[in-house]
BALUMGU-394571 format. One record per residue (C-alpha): residue in one letter; residue number from 1; x, y, z. Coordinates in nm, 3 decimals. Each point is the difference from the previous one (the first is absolute). Layout:
// residues N
   vexza   baba         u         v         w
       A    NUM         X         Y         Z
...
// end
This chain:
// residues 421
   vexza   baba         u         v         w
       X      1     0.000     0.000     0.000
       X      2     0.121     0.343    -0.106
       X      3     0.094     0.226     0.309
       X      4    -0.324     0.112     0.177
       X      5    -0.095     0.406     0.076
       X      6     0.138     0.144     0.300
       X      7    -0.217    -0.098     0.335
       X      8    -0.129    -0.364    -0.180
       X      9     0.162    -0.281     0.158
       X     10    -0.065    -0.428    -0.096
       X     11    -0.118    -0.203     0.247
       X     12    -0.180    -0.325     0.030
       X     13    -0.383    -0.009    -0.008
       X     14     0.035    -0.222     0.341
       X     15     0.152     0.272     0.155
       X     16    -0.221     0.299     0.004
       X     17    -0.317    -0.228    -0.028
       X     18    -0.202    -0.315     0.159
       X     19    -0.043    -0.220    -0.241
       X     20    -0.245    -0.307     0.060
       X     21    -0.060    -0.334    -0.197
       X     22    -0.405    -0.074    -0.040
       X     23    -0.140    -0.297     0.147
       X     24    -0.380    -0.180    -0.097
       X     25    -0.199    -0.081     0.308
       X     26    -0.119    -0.357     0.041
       X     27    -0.268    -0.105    -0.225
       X     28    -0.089    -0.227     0.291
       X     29    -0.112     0.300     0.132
       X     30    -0.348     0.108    -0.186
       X     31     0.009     0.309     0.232
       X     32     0.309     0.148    -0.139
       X     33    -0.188     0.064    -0.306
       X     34    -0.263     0.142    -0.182
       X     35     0.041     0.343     0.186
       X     36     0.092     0.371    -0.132
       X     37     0.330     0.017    -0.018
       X     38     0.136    -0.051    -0.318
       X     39     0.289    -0.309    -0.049
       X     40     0.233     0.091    -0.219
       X     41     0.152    -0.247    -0.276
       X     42     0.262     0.049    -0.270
       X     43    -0.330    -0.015    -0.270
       X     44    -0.160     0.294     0.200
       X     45     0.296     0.190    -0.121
       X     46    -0.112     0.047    -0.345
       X     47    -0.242     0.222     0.159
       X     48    -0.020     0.423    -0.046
       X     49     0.192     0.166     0.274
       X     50     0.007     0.046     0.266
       X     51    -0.135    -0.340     0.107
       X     52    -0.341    -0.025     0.207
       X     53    -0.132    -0.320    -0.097
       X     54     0.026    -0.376    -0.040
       X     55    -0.128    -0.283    -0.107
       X     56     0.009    -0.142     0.322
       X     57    -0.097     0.157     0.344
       X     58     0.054    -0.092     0.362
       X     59    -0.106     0.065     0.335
       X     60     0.136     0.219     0.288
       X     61     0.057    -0.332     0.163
       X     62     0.218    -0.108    -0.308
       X     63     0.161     0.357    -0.020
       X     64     0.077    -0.041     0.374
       X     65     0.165    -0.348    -0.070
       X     66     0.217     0.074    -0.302
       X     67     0.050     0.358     0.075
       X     68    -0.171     0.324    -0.179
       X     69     0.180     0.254    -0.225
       X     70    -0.020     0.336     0.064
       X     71    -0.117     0.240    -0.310
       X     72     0.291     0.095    -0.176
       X     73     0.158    -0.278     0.025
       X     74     0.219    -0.137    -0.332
       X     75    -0.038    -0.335    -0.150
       X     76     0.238    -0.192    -0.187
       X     77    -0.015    -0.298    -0.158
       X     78     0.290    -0.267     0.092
       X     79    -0.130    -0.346    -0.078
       X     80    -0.046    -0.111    -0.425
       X     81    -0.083     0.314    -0.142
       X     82     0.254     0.244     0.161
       X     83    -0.028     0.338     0.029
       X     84    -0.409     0.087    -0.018
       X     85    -0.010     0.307     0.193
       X     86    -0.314     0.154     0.171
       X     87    -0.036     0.242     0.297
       X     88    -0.329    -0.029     0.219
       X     89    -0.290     0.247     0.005
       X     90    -0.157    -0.135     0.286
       X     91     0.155    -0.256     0.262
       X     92    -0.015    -0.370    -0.099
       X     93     0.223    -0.311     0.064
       X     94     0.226    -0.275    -0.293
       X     95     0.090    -0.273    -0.076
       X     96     0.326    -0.139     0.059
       X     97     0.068     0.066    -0.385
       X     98     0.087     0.318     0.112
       X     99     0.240     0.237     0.144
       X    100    -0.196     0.294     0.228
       X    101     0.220     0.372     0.044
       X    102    -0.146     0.172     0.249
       X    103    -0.055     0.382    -0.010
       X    104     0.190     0.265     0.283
       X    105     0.043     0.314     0.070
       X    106     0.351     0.001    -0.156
       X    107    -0.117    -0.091    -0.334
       X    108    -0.217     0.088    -0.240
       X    109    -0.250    -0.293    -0.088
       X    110    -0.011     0.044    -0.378
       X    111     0.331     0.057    -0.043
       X    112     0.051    -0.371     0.130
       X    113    -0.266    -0.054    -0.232
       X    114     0.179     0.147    -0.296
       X    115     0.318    -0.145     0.115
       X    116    -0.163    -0.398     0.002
       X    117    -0.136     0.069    -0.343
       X    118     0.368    -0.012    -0.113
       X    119     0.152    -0.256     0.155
       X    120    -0.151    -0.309    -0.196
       X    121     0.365    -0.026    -0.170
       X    122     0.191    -0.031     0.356
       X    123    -0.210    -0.248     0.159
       X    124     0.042    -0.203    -0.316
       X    125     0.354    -0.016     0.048
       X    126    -0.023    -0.041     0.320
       X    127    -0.250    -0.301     0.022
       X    128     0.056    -0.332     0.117
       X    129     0.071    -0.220    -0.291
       X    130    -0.295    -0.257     0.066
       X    131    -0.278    -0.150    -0.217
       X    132    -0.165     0.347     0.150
       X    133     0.130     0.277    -0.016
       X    134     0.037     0.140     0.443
       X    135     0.112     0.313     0.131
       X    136    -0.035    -0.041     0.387
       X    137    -0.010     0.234     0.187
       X    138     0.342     0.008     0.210
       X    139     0.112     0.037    -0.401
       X    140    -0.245     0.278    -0.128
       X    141     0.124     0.210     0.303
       X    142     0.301     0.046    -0.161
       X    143    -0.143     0.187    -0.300
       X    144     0.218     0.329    -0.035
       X    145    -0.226     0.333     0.017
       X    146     0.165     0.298    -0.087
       X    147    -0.145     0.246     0.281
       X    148    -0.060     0.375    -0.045
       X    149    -0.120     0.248     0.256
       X    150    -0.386    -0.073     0.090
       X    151    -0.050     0.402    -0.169
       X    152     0.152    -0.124    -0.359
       X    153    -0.150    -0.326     0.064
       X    154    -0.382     0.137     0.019
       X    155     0.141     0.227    -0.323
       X    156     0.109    -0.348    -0.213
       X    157    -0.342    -0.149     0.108
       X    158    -0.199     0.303    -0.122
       X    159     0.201     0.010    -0.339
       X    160    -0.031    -0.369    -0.026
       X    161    -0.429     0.027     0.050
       X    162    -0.010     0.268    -0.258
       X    163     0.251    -0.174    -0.261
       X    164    -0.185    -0.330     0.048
       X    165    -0.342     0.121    -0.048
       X    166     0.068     0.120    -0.283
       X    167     0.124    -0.327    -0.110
       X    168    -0.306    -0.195     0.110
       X    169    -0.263     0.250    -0.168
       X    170     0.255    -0.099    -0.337
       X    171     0.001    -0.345     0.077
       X    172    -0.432     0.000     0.081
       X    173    -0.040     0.173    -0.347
       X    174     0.183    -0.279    -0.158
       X    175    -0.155    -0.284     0.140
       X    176    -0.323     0.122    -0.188
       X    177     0.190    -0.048    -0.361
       X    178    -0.080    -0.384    -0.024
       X    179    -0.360     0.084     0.057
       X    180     0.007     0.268    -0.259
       X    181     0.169    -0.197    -0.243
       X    182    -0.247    -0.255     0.018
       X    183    -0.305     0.217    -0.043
       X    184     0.232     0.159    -0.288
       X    185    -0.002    -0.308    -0.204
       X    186    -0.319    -0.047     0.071
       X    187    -0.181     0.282    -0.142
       X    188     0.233    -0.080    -0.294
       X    189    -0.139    -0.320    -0.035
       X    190    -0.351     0.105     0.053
       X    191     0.051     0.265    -0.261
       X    192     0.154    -0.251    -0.263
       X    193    -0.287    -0.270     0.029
       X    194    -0.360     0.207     0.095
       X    195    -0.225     0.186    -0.230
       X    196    -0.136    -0.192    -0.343
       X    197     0.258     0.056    -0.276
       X    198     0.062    -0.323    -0.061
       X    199    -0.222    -0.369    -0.032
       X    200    -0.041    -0.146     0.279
       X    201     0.088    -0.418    -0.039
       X    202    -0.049    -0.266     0.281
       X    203     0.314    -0.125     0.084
       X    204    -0.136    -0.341    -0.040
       X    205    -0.009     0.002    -0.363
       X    206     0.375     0.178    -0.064
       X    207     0.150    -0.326     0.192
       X    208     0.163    -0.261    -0.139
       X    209     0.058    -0.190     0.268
       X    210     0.010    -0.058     0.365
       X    211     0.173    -0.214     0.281
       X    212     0.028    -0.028     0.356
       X    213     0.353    -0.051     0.132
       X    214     0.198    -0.343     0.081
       X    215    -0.077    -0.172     0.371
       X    216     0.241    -0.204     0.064
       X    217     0.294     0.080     0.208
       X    218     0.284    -0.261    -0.156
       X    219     0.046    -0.218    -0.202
       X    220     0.117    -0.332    -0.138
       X    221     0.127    -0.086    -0.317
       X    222    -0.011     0.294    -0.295
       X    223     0.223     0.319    -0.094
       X    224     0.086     0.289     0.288
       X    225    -0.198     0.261    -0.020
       X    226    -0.014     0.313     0.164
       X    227    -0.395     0.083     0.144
       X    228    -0.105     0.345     0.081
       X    229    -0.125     0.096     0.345
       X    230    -0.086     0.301     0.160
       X    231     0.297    -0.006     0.129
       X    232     0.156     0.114    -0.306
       X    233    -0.197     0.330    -0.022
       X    234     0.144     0.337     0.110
       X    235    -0.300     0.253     0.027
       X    236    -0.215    -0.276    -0.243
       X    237     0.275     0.083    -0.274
       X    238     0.163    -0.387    -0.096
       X    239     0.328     0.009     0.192
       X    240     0.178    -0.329     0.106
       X    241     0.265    -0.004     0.226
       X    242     0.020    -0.339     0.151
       X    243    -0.261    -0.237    -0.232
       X    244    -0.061    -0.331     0.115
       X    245    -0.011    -0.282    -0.270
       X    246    -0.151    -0.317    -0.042
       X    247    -0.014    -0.283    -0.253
       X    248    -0.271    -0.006    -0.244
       X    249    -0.073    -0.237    -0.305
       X    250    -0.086     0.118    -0.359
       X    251    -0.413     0.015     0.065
       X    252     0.073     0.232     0.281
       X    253     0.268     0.223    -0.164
       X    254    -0.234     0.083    -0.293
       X    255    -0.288     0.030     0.227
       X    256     0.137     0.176     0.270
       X    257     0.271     0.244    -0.211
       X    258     0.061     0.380     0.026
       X    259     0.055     0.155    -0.287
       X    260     0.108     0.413    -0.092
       X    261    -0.346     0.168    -0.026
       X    262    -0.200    -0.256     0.207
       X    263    -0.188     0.231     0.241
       X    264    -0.007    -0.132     0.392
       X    265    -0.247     0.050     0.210
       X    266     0.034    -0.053     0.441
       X    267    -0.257    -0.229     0.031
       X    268    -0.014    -0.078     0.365
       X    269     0.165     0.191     0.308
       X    270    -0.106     0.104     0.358
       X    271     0.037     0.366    -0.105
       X    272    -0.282     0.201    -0.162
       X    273     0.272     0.238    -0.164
       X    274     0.203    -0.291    -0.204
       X    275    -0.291    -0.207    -0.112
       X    276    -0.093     0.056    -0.406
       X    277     0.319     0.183    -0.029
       X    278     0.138    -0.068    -0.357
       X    279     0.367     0.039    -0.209
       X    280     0.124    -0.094    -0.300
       X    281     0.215    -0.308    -0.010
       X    282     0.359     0.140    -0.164
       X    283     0.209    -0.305     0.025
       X    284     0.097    -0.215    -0.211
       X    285     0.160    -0.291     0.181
       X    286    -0.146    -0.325     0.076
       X    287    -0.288     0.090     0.251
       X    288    -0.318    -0.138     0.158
       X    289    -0.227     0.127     0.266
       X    290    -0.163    -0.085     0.311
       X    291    -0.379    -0.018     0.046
       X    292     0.024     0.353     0.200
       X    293    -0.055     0.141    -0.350
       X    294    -0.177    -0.006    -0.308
       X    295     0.125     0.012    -0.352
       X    296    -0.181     0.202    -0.195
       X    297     0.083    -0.010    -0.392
       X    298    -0.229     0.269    -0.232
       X    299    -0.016     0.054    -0.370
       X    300     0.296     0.265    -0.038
       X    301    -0.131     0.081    -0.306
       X    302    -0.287     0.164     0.166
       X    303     0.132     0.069     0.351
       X    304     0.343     0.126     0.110
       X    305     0.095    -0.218     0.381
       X    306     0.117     0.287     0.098
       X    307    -0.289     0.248    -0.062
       X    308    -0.213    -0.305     0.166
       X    309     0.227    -0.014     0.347
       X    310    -0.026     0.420     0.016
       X    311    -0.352    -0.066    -0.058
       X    312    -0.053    -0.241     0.314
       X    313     0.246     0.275     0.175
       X    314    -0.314     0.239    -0.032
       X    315    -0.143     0.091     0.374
       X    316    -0.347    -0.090    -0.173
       X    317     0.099    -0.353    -0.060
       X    318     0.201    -0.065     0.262
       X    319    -0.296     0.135     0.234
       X    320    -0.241    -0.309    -0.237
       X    321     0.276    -0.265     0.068
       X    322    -0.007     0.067     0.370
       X    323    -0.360    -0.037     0.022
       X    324     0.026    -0.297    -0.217
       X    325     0.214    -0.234     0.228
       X    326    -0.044    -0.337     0.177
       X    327     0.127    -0.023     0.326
       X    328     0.098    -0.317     0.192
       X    329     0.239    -0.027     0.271
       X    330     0.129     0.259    -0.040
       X    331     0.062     0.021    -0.374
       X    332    -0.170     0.220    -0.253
       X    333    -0.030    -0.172    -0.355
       X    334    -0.057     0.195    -0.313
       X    335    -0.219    -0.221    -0.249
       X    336     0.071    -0.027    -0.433
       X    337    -0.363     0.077    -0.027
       X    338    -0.017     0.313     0.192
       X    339     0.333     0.118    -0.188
       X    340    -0.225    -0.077    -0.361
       X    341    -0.317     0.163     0.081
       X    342     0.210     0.347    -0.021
       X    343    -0.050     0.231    -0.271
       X    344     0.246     0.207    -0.098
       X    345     0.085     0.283    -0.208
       X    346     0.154    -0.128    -0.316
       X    347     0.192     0.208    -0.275
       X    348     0.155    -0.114    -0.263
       X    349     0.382    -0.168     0.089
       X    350     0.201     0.263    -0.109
       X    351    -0.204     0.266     0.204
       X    352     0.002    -0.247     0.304
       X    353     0.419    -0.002    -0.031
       X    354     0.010     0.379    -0.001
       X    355    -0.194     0.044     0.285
       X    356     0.182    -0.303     0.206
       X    357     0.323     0.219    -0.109
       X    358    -0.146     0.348     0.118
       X    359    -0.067    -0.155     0.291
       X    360     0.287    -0.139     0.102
       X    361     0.253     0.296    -0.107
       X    362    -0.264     0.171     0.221
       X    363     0.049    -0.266     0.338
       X    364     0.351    -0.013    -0.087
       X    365     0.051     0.397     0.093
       X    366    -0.246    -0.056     0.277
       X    367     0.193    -0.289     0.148
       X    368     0.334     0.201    -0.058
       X    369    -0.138     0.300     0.196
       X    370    -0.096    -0.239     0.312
       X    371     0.340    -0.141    -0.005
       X    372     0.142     0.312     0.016
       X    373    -0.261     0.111     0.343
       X    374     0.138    -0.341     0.121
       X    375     0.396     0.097    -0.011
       X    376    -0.109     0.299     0.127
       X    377    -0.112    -0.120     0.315
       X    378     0.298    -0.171     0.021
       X    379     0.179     0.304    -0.053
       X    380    -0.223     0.142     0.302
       X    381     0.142    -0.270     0.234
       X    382     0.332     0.052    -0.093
       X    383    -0.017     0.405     0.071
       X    384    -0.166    -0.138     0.326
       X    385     0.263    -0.168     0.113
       X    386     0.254     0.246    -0.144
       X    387    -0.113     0.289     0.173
       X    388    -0.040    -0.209     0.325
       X    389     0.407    -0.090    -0.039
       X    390     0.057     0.410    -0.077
       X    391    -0.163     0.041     0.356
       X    392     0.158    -0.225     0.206
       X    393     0.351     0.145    -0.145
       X    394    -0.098     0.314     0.112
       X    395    -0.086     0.129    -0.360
       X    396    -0.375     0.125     0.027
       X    397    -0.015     0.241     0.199
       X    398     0.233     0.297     0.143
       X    399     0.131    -0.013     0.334
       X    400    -0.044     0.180     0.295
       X    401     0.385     0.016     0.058
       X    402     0.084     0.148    -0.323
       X    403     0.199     0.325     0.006
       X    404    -0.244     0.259    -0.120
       X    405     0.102     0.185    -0.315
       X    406     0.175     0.381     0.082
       X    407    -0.140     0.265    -0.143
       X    408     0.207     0.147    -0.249
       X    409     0.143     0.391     0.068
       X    410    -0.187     0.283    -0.007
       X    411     0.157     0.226    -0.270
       X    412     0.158     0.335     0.077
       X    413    -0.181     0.297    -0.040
       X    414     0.234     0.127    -0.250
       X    415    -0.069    -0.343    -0.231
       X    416    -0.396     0.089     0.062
       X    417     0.086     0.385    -0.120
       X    418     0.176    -0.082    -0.313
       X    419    -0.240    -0.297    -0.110
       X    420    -0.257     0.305     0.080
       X    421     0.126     0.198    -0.220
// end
């Protein structure tokens, strides 16, 4: 660490604090819990700060056994995940998960705050090297906390509130790009397939054919093939990583075969959302696919597969599918016959392949712009963090010690005469 301003000094947390390790009270105990006082885990740490809930509460009776936090008090996380950080609202007990800094009068409480939220790269280095990852807390007293006066503390913390809520309001207004992305390409699509200009033609008689996927798991004597699963989907786009493949003879190659330009639809999932999804097959290797799909094949002389899966990407049908499933255990099944009773806006092919092209020159710059919100949050976390290291080198804010500036001379009269003059 660079050398520190004048009156700062580094000590260890330990030293100038109480530091205590949560503990759960017996679950033999029924009257330990259910209470008002909220029990804090490393999960209730994802929470907004500062921290006045839980998802589990206890009694005085199991505050009084475990011991109760004052308000104030700083949280750290030293067990798995190391280094959440939280800092209490309202008093409340923890789990042994986690590391408790008490507030004094010496301190400021958000400056240990502010300091914790920096740390996550010490007590990494510092863990034990076990199948989980420990800081204890004889260890995590040791953490070195460069110390100003309590004045140019309470000065850091107030230029560390304004700086970071300025951050979060960034960060809030980004987390509402996905959504707006979404409803983006949707009124595109809506635009591209309502109104009458074109026929409208039941799917049913543009197909050529149809075929639920293979069911069988392995196999016995045949060729390897690779099968599709949903598995090899990224965001219902075809995108293997790890396929799984099984033998198959001749009858079930031919029957079973994806082909470039084969259009699949998710036939069967526990999520409404993925169910009647569709893509266009654009491999050419040897593949099958599993009876979580259907293939559909259409008459591309009449229908583009790729104007037909930004069709069933249309909020309209999508809302039709949904209402269209059968549910058992669990699953939701999309049937062949609902998929054909469809009509849909037809052009001729060469109209169909413009608009499929508009379109997706169109998502393209949409999807480019939400990658770009996403590195800028990243970026956001990374000024985070740098401004917190600025602080705690003494770099934020001016100091209290510092020599003020003289004022220069006052000029002679005779200067102020002839400039006068």
């Amino acid at each position: 660490m660079s050398e520190l301003p004048k009156g700062w000094k580094i000590t260890d947390i330990g030293s100038i604090t109480t530091i205590k390790t949560g503990r759960t009270p017996s679950k033999s105990e029924p009257k330990f819990f259910n209470g008002n006082i909220p029990f804090v885990k490393p999960g209730d740490m994802d929470k907004p700060e500062p921290l006045e809930t839980s998802e589990e509460y206890i009694s005085q009776e199991g505050a009084d056994e475990v011991g109760l936090l004052p308000k104030d008090t700083v949280l750290v996380s030293c067990i798995g995940n190391l280094g959440k950080v939280s800092i209490l609202a309202v008093p409340a007990a923890c789990n042994q998960q986690i590391n408790a800094i008490l507030p004094n009068d010496e301190i400021e409480p958000r400056y240990i705050y502010y300091w914790a939220k920096q740390i996550k790269g010490w007590l990494e280095a510092n863990a034990s090297a076990t199948t989980v990852t420990i800081i204890n807390k004889g260890r995590f007293s040791k953490a070195p906390l460069p110390l100003p006066p309590l004045p140019e503390q309470r000065r850091i913390v107030a230029k560390l509130d304004s700086l970071f809520a300025r951050s979060r309001r960034a960060r809030q207004e980004l987390t509402h790009i996905p959504r707006l992305v979404e409803h983006y390409k949707q009124a595109i699509l809506a635009k591209a397939f309502s109104g009458d200009t074109y026929p409208m033609v039941n799917l049913g008689d543009v197909l050529e054919s149809t075929q639920n996927g293979l069911s069988k798991r392995s196999g016995e004597e045949g060729i390897p093939v690779n099968v599709m699963r949903l598995s090899d989907l990224q965001d219902a786009n075809f995108s293997p990583s790890e396929p799984r493949t099984i033998l198959l003879n001749n009858i079930e190659r031919e029957r079973f075969a994806a082909t470039p330009g084969d259009v699949f639809c998710i036939r069967v999932n526990g999520s409404t959302s993925i169910v009647g999804r569709m893509f266009v097959f654009p491999n050419s290797e040897n593949w099958a696919f599993c009876d979580h799909f259907i293939r559909i094949r259409v008459n591309q002389m009449l229908l583009d597969p790729h104007y037909l899966t930004l069709f069933f990407a249309t909020q309209d049908a999508r809302r039709r599918i949904e209402t269209s499933f059968v549910s058992s255990a669990g699953q939701k099944t999309v049937s062949m016959k609902v998929l054909s009773a469809f009509n849909i806006p037809i052009p001729e092919v060469s109209i169909q392949r413009e608009i499929v092209s508009q379109i997706s020159h169109t998502f393209n710059y949409i999807d480019k712009l939400a990658q770009e919100a996403t590195h800028a949050t990243t970026l956001l976390d990374r000024l985070d963090q740098a401004t917190l290291a600025k602080a705690f080198r003494g770099e934020l804010v001016t100091h209290e010690t510092a020599e003020p500036t003289p004022a220069p001379p006052a000029r002679p009269e005779i200067y102020q005469t002839t400039f006068a003059l």
